[in-house]
C-alpha positions as CSV (number, residue, x, y, z in Angstrom):
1,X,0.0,0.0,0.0
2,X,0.9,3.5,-0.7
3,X,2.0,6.2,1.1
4,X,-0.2,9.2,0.2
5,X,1.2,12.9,-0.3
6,X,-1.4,13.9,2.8
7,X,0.8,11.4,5.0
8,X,4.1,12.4,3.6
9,X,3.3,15.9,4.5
10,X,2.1,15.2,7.7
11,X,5.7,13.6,7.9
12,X,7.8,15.9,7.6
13,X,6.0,18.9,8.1
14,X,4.2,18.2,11.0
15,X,7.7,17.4,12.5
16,X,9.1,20.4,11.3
17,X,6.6,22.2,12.4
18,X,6.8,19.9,16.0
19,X,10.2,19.9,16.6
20,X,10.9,23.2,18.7
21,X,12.7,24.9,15.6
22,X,10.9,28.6,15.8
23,X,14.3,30.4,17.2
24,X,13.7,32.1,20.7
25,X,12.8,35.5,21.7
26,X,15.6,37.0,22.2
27,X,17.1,35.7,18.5
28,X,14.1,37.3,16.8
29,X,16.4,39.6,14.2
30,X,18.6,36.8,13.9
31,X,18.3,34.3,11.2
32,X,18.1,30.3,12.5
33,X,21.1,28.3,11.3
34,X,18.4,26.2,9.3
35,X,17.0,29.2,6.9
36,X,18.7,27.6,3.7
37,X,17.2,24.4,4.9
38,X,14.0,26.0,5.6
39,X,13.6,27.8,3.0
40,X,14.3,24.7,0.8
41,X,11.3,22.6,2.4
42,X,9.1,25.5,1.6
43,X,10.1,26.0,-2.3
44,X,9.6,21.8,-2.3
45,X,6.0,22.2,-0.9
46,X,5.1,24.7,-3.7
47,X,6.2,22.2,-5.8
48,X,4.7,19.1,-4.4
49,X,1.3,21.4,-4.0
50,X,0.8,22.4,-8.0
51,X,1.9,18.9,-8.8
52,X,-1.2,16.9,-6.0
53,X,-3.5,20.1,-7.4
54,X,-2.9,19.4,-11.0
55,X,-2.5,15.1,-10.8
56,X,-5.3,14.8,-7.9
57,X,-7.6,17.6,-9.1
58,X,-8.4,18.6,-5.5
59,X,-6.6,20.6,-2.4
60,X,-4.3,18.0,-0.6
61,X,-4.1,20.5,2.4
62,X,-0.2,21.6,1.0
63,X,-0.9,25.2,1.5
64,X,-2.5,25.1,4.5
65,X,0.8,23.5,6.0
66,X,2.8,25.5,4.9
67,X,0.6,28.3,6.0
68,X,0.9,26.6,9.3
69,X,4.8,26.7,8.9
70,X,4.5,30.2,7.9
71,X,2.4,31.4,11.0
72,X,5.7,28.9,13.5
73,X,8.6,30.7,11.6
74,X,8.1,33.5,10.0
75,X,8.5,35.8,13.4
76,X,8.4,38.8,11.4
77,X,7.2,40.3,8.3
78,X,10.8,39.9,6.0
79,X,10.6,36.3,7.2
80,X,7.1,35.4,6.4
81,X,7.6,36.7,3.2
82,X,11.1,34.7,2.6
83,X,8.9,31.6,3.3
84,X,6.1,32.5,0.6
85,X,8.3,33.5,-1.7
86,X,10.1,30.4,-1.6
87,X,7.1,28.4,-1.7
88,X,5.7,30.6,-4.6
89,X,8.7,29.8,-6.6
90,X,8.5,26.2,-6.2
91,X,4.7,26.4,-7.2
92,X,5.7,29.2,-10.2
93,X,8.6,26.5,-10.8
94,X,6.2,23.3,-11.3
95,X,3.3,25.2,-13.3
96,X,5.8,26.4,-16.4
97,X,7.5,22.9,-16.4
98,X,4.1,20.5,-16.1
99,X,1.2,21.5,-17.5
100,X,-0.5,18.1,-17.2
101,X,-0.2,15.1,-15.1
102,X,2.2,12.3,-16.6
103,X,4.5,10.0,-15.6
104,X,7.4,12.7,-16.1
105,X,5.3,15.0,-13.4
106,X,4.5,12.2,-10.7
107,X,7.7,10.8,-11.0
108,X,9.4,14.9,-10.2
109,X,6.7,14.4,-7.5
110,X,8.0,12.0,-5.7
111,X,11.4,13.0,-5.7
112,X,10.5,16.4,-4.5
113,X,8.6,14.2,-1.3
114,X,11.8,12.3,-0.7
115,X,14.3,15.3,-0.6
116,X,11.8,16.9,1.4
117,X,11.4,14.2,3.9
118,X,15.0,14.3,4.0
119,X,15.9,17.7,4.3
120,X,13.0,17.7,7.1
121,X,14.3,14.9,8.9
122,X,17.6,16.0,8.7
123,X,16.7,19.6,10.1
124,X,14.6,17.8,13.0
125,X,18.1,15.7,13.7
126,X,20.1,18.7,13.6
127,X,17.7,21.4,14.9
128,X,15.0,19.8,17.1
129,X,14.8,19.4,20.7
């Protein structure tokens, strides 16, 4: 059986968002040590989110984790907007590259959900409490 892209996002970003990474008070104009990292995951949601719209033909939830990601990590208005961006891009990215859903599409797909998963786990393992 399957793992669906509703469980692999609830992988690795529900850890992510789980694992203690929003960077403490006191750090607020600071950026974390995992931005790059961060900033990664989100441009790979964008993707994996045009790619479940277009192949699945219905919402998968992608936007609202990452909206949920947003609202842990972005602490202040230049960092919110680093997180869309990236996320746009990903989405931007996916839409000029696959315009229907093939083999060639669910096949970037799932690559996108394994880099992800690992860059996730890897920031959890690195980061996280």
């Amino acid at each position: 059986m399957g793992v669906t892209a509703r469980q692999i996002a609830s992988i690795f970003l529900a850890g992510a968002l789980h694992a203690g990474l929003v960077a403490p008070a006191s750090a607020q104009a600071v950026l974390p040590p995992y931005e790059d990292r961060l900033l990664r995951l989100s441009e790979i949601v964008g993707s994996i989110h045009y790619i479940r719209t277009l192949c699945a033909k219905r919402d998968e939830g992608w936007r609202d984790k990452m909206q949920a990601l947003i609202e842990l990590e972005g602490e202040d208005a230049p960092s919110r907007a680093r997180l869309t961006a990236a996320f746009n891009r990903g989405y931007r990215s996916f839409a000029a590259v696959h315009t229907k859903c093939n083999e060639v599409a669910l096949e970037a797909e799932a690559q996108y959900r394994k880099e992800g998963l690992d860059l996730a786990s890897a920031i959890i393992a690195r980061y996280g409490n």
